[in-house]
Legacy VTK file of the C-alpha trace (Angstrom):
# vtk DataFile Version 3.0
C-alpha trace
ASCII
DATASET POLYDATA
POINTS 505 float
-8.200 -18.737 -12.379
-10.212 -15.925 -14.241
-8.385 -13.148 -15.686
-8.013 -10.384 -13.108
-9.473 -6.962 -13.260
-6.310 -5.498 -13.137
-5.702 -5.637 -16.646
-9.128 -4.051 -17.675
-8.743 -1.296 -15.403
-5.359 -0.912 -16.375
-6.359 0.196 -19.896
-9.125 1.822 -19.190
-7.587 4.332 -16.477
-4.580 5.145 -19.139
-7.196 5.844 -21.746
-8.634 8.565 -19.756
-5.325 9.715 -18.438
-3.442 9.988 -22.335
-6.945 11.736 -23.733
-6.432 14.026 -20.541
-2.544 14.862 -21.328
-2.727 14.238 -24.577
-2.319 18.159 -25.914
0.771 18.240 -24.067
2.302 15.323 -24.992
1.879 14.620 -28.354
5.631 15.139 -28.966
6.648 13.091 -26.177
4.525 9.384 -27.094
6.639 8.193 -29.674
6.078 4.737 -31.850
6.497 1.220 -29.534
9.413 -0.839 -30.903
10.852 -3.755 -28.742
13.428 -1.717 -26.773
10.724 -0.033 -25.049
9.303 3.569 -24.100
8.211 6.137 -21.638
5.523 8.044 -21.037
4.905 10.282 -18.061
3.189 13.834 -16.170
3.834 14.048 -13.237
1.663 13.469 -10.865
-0.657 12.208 -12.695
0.688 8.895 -14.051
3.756 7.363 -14.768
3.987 4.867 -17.798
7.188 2.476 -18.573
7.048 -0.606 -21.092
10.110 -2.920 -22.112
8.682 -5.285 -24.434
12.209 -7.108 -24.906
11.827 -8.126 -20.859
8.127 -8.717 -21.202
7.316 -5.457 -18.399
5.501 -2.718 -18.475
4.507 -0.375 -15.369
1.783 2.134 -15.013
1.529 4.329 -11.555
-0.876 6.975 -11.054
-0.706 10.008 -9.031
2.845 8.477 -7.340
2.349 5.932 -5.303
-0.849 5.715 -4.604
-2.119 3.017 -7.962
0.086 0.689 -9.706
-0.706 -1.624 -12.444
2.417 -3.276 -13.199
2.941 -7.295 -15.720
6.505 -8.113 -14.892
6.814 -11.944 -17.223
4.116 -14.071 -15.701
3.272 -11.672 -12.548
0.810 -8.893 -12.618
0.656 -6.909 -9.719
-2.450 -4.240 -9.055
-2.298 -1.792 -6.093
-4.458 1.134 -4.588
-2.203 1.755 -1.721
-2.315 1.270 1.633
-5.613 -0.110 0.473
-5.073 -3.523 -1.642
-2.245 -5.246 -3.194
-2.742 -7.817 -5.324
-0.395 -9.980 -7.225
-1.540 -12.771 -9.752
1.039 -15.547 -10.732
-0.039 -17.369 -14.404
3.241 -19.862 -14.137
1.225 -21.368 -11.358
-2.567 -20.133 -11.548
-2.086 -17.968 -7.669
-2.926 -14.686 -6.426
-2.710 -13.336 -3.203
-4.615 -10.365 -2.256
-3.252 -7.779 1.196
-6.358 -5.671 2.243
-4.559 -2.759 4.662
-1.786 -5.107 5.612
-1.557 -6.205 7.715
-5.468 -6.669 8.399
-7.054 -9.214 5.928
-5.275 -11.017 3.330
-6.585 -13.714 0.800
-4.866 -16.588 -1.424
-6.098 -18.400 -4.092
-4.255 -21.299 -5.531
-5.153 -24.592 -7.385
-7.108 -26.427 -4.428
-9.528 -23.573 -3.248
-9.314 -20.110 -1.586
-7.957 -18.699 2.189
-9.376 -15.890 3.493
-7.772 -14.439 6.754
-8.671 -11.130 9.120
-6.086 -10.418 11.194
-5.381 -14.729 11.955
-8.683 -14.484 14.335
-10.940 -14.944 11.321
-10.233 -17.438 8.896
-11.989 -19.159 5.879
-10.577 -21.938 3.454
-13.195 -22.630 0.405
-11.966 -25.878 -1.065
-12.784 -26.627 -5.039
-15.391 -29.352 -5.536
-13.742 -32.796 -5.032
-11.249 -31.293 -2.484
-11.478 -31.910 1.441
-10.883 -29.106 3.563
-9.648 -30.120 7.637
-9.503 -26.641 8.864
-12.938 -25.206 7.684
-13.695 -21.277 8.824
-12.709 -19.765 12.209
-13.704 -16.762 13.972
-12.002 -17.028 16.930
-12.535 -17.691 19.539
-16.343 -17.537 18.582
-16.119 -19.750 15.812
-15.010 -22.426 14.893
-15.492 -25.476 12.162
-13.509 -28.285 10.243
-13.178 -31.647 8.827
-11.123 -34.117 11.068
-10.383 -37.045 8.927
-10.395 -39.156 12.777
-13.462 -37.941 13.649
-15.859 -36.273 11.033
-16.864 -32.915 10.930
-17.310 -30.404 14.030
-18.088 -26.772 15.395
-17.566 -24.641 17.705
-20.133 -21.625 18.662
-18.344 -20.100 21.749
-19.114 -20.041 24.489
-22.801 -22.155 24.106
-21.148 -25.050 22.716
-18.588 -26.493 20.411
-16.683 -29.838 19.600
-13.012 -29.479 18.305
-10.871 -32.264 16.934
-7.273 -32.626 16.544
-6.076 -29.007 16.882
-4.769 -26.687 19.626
-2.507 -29.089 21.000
-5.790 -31.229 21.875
-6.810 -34.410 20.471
-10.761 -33.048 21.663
-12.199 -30.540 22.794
-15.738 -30.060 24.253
-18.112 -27.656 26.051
-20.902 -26.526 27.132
-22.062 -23.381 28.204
-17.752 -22.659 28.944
-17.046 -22.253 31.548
-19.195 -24.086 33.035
-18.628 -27.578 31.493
-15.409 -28.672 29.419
-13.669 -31.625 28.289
-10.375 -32.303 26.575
-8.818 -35.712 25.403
-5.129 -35.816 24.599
-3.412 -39.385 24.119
-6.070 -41.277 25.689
-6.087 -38.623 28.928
-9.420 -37.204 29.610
-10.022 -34.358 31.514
-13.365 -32.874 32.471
-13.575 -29.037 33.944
-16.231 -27.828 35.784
-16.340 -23.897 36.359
-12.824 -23.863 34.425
-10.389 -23.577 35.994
-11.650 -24.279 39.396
-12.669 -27.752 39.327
-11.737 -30.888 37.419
-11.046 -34.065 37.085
-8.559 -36.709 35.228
-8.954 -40.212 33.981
-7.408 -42.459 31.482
-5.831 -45.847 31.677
-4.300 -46.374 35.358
-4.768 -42.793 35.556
-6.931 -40.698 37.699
-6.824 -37.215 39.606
-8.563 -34.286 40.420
-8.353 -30.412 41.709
-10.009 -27.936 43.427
-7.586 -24.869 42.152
-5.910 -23.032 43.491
-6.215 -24.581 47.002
-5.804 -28.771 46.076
-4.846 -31.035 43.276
-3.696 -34.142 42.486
-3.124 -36.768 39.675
-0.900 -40.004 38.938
-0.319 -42.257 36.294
0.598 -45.776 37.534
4.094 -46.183 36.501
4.149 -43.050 34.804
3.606 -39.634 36.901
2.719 -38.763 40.144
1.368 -35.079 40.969
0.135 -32.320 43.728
-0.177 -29.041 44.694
-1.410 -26.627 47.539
-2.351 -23.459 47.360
-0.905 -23.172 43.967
1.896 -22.072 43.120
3.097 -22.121 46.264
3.595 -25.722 46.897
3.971 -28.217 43.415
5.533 -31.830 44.298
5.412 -34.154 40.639
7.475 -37.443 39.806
7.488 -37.564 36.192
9.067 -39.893 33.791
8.794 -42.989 35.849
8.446 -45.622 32.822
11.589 -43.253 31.710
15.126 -44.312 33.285
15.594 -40.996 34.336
12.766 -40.203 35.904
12.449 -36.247 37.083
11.653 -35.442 40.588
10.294 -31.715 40.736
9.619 -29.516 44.346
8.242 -25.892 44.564
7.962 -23.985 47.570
7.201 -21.161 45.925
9.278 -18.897 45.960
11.827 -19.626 48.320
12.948 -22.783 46.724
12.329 -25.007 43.678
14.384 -28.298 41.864
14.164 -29.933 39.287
16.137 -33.479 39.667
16.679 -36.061 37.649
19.887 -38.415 36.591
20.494 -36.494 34.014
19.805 -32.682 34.717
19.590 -31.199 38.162
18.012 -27.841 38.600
17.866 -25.677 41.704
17.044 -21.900 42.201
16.541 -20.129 45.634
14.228 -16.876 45.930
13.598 -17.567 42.140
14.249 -16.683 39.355
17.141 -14.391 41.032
19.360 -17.383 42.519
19.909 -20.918 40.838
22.091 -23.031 39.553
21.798 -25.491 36.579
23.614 -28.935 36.522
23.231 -30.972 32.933
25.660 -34.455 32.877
24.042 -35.167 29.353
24.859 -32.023 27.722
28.078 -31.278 30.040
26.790 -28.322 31.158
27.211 -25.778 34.111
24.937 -22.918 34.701
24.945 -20.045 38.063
22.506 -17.583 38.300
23.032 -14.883 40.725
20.409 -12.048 40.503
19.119 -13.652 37.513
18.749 -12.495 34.871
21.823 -9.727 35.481
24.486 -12.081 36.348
24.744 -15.981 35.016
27.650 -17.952 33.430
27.273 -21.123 32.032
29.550 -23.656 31.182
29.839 -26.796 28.451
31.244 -28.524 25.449
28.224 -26.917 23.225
27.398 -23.371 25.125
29.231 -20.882 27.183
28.044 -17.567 28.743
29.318 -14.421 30.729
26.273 -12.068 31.429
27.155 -9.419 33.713
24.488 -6.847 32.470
24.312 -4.084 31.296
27.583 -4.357 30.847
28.818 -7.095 29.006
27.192 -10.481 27.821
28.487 -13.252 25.754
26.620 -16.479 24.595
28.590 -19.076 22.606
27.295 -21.924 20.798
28.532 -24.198 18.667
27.590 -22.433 15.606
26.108 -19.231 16.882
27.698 -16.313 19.181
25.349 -13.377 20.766
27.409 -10.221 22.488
26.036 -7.117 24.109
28.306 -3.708 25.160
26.322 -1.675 27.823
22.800 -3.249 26.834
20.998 -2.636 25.109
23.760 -0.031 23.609
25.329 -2.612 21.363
25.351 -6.368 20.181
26.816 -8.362 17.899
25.525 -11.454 16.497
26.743 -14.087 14.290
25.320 -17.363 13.042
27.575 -20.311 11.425
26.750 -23.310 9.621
28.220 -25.680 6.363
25.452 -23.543 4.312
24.449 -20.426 5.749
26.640 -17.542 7.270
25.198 -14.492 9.005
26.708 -11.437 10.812
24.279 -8.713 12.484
25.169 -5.375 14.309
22.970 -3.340 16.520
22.582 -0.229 18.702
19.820 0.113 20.862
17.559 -1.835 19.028
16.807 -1.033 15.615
17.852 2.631 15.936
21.270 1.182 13.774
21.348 -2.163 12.421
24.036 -4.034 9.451
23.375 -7.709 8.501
25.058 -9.951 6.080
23.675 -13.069 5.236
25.958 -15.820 3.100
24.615 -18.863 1.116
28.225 -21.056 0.981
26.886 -23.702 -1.367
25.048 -21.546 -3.732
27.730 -18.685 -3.487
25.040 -16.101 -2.829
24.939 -13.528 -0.414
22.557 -10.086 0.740
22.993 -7.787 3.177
21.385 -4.975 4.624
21.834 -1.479 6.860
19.224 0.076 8.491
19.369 3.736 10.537
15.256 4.563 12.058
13.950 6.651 10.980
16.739 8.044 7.871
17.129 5.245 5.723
17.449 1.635 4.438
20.075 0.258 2.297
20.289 -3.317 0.821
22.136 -5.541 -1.087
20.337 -8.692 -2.782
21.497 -11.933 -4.279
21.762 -10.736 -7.651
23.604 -7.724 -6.784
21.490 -4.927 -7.069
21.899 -2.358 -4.575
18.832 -0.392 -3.080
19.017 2.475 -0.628
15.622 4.918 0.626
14.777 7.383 2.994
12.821 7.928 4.596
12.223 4.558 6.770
10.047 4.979 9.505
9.194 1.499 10.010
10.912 -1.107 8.027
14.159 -0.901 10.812
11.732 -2.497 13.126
9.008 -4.119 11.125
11.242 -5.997 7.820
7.999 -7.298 6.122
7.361 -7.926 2.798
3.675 -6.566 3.543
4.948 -2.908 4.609
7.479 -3.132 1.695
4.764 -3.863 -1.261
1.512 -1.857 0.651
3.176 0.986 2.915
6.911 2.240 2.356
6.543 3.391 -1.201
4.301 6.144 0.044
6.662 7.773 2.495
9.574 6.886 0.429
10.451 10.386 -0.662
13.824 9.472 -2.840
14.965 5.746 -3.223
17.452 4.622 -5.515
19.228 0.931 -7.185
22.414 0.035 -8.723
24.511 -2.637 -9.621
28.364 -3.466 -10.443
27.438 -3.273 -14.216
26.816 0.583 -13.520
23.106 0.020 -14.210
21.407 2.796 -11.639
18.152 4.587 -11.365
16.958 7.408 -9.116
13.567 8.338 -7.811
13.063 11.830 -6.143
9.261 12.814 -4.794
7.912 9.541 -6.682
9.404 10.550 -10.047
9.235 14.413 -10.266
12.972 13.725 -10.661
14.162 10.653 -11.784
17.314 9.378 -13.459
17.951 5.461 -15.390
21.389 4.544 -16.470
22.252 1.782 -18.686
25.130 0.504 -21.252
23.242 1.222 -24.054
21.453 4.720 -23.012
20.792 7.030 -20.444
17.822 9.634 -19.641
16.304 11.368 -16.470
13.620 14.244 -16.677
12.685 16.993 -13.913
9.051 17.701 -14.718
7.919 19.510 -15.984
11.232 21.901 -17.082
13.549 19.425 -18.993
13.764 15.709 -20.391
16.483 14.280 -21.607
17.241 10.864 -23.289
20.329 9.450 -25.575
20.868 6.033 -26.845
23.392 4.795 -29.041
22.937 7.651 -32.040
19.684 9.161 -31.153
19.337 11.861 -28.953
16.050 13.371 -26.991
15.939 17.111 -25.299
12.516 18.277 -24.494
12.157 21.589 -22.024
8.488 22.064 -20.854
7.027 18.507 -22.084
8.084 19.180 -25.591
7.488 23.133 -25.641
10.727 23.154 -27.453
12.260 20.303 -28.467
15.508 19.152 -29.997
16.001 15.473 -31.590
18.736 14.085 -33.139
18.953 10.874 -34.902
22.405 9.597 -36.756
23.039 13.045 -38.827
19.867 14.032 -38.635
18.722 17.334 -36.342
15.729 18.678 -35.771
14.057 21.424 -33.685
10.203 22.027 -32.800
8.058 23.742 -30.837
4.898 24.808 -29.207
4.106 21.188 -29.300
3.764 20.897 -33.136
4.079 17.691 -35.336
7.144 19.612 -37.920
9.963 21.878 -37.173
12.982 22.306 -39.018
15.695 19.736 -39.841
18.776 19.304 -40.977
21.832 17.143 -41.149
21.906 14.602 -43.545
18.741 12.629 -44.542
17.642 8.793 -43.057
14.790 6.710 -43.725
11.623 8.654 -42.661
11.341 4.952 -40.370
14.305 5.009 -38.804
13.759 9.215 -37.694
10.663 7.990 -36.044
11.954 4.910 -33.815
11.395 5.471 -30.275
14.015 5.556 -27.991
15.109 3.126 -25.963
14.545 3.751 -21.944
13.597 0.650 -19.392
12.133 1.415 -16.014
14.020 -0.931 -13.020
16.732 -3.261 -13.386
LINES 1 506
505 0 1 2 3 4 5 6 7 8 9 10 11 12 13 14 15 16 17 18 19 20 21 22 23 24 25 26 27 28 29 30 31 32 33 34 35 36 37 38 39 40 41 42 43 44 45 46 47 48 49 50 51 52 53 54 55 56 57 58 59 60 61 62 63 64 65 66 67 68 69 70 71 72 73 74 75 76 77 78 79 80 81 82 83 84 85 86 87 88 89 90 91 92 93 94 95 96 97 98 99 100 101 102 103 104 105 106 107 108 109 110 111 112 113 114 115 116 117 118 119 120 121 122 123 124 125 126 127 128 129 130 131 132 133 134 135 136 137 138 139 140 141 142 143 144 145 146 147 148 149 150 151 152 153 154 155 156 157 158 159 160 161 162 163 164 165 166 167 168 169 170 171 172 173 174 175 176 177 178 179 180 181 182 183 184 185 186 187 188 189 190 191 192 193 194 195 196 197 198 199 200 201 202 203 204 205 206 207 208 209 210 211 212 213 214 215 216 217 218 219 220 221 222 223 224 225 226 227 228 229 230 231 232 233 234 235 236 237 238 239 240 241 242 243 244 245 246 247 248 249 250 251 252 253 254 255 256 257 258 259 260 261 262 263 264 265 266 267 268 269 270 271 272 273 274 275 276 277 278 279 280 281 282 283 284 285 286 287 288 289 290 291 292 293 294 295 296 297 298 299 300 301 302 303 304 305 306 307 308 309 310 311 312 313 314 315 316 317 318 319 320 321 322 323 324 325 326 327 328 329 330 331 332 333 334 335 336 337 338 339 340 341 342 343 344 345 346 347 348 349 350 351 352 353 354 355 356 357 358 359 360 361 362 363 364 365 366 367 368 369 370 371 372 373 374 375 376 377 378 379 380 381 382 383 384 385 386 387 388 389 390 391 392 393 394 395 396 397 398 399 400 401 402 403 404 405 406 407 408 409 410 411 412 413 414 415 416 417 418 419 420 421 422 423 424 425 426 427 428 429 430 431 432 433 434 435 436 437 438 439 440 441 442 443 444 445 446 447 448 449 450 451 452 453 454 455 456 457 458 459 460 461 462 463 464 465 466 467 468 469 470 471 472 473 474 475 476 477 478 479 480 481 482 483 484 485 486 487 488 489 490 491 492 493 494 495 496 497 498 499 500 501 502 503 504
């Protein structure tokens, strides 16, 4: 994969910005050493570097551009615009254009382009056989069937479709006024879809005039009708089967569903019906469906009396709702995976823990639309924001990367070490924590930074400015490269080292 542009642009936009600042900051930029540095003016740009972790993070005017190499990862943003993220350990990049509208993907066998799922392009490298081809649907549409060969599709003139959709073929002309379909050896040819068509495969044959007349059979297999559909359905299905199912609709005063193992009846449906399973031992009454229903069995029971109360037990899952949609509890159980959710109405207030047993692992999450979010990863870094307009409803890692940091007015992350930073109005204030230092600066009135013996105070982006180092003090201003000192004396190399600051955890 070529080197992206990210990097180029990357330098090139913090040239211009530090030859922009650069009579105001020429105190702050201090020499690089491994630990790694700051450099920010606000709004403007934002730059953070840790050599020792291999990251380095320039954003410009907040939120908006991001240029950011985290190990093997660059990611390049112009939000809500394009987000980009480039992966060396394994040669990919994917690409979101106004997520979520278009997105591409580029990995070792070709490229994927995608507009909102309808259009769709795979470019395979040379060598490599691509079955899905591009798709505009549903005006376009071509592939590579390894069964049948290449095809197309130009809806609605005509087209020839192999082995997707649910269809073994596909073809038409001039749709809808001719159409045919293959699926395990049944063909069926439409005529003025859906009006007319007719059925034919091995011992099988039918036809139907919809909705009025219709009727097909399988020897040995199925038998079917209907009259003015839905109103009257009669099908025998399952006969090579030795439980063969016996369905009857008259539509809708009365339907079943009958077979030897499962026996299904509802009256004026859906509101009255009851459900009789001997396989899975199972009971089920419906009595204005769907406000009242119980069911009963070794692997399911349920008490719905809504909008009251419902509860639906499985064998390793349990759904309850107070007063619905008020409030519901939900819990899912297995030998590797735990997970407890609470809501009200919705999304307006939602908690969720999720537990890996095996791996020992464990996230969790809280959610209150439109105030905030608050999570809890594997590793143990904590992470509340506000505001959250959308990710209550819409938890997508699209929104997350492209959308929330521009509404995200303060966010901040934590962990049980006591590692914490804070993020007010996209870094007008902001705050990092760590063993071995601390520093926060409200732009442009004060910075402060302190690690181990050094010390940092800046008030107006180095107007005056007070640094101390070991023994060592000394005071400057108006922006000036000398100022007076004193304390005892240190290696002129050891006065200058940088202090140590690390954006994120």
């Amino acid at each position: 994969m070529n080197e992206p542009m990210g990097g180029k642009i990357f330098f090139i936009i913090f040239l211009i910005l530090l030859s922009v600042a650069s009579p105001l900051m020429a105190q702050e930029q201090q020499a690089e050493t491994e630990e790694g540095s700051i450099i920010t003016f606000w709004p403007l740009f934002d730059y953070r570097e840790s050599p020792r972790q291999g990251f380095s993070n320039l954003s410009i005017l907040g939120p908006l551009i991001k240029f950011q190499r985290n190990g093997e990862t660059e990611t390049t943003a112009v939000r809500p615009f394009f987000y980009r993220t480039d992966d060396d350990s394994d040669d990919t990049a994917r690409t979101e254009y106004l997520y979520p509208l278009a997105s591409t993907e580029t990995w070792a066998e070709g490229k994927y382009l995608q507009v909102l799922h309808l259009f769709q392009k795979r470019t395979p490298l040379p060598g490599v056989v691509e079955r899905r081809g591009t798709m505009l649907f549903p005006f376009y549409i071509s592939g590579n069937s390894e069964k049948y060969g290449p095809y197309v599709s130009v809806f609605p003139f005509y087209g020839d479709i192999y082995e997707r959709f649910w269809k073994d073929e596909y073809h038409y002309v001039l749709f809808p006024l001719y159409g045919r379909t293959v699926k395990n050896g049944t063909e069926t040819r439409n005529y003025l879809y859906p009006f007319f068509s007719l059925i034919k495969g091995e011992k099988e044959s039918g036809f139907q005039f919809w909705p009025l007349y219709g009727q097909a059979e399988k020897e040995g297999v199925y038998h079917k009708r209907f009259a003015l559909w839905p109103i009257y359905l009669q099908e025998e299905q399952g006969l090579d089967t030795d439980s063969p199912t016996r369905k009857f609709y008259l539509f809708p005063f009365y339907t079943s569903s009958v077979s030897k193992k499962r026996a299904e009846k509802h009256y004026l449906w859906p509101f009255f019906g009851s459900v009789s399973d001997s396989e899975k031992k199972l009971e089920e009454r419906d009595y204005f469906w769907p406000f009242v229903v119980t069911i009963r069995g070794e692997s399911r029971s349920l008490d719905r009396y809504l909008p009251f109360y419902s509860e639906d037990r499985r064998k390793s899952s349990l759904k309850r709702w107070y007063l619905w949609p008020f409030y519901s509890h939900q819990e899912l159980n297995s030998d590797s995976f735990q997970l407890e959710r609470n809501r009200l109405l919705f999304f307006l207030y939602s908690d969720s823990k999720e537990t890996w047993t095996i791996d020992g692992k464990s996230r969790s999450k809280v959610s209150c639309w439109p105030l905030f979010t608050y999570r809890s990863d594997e590793l143990g870094i904590k992470t509340i924001s506000f505001p959250a307009p959308v990710e209550p409803i819409l938890n997508k890692e699209g929104i997350e990367n492209s959308w929330a940091p521009l509404w995200r007015l303060y966010i901040q992350k934590w962990n049980d070490a006591g590692d914490s930073a804070v993020s007010f109005l996209w870094n007008l204030y902001w705050h990092e924590s760590r063993s071995d230092g601390f520093a926060y600066e409200l732009f442009p009135f004060i910075s402060y930074r302190s690690e181990k013996q050094a010390t940092d105070l800046a008030l107006l982006k180095g107007l005056i400015r007070y640094r101390k180092h070991n023994k060592t003090n000394e005071l400057r201003f108006l922006w000036l490269p000398f100022g007076l000192e004193w304390g005892a004396s240190v290696v002129p190399d050891q006065r200058k080292a940088g202090m140590d600051t690390r954006s994120g955890m």
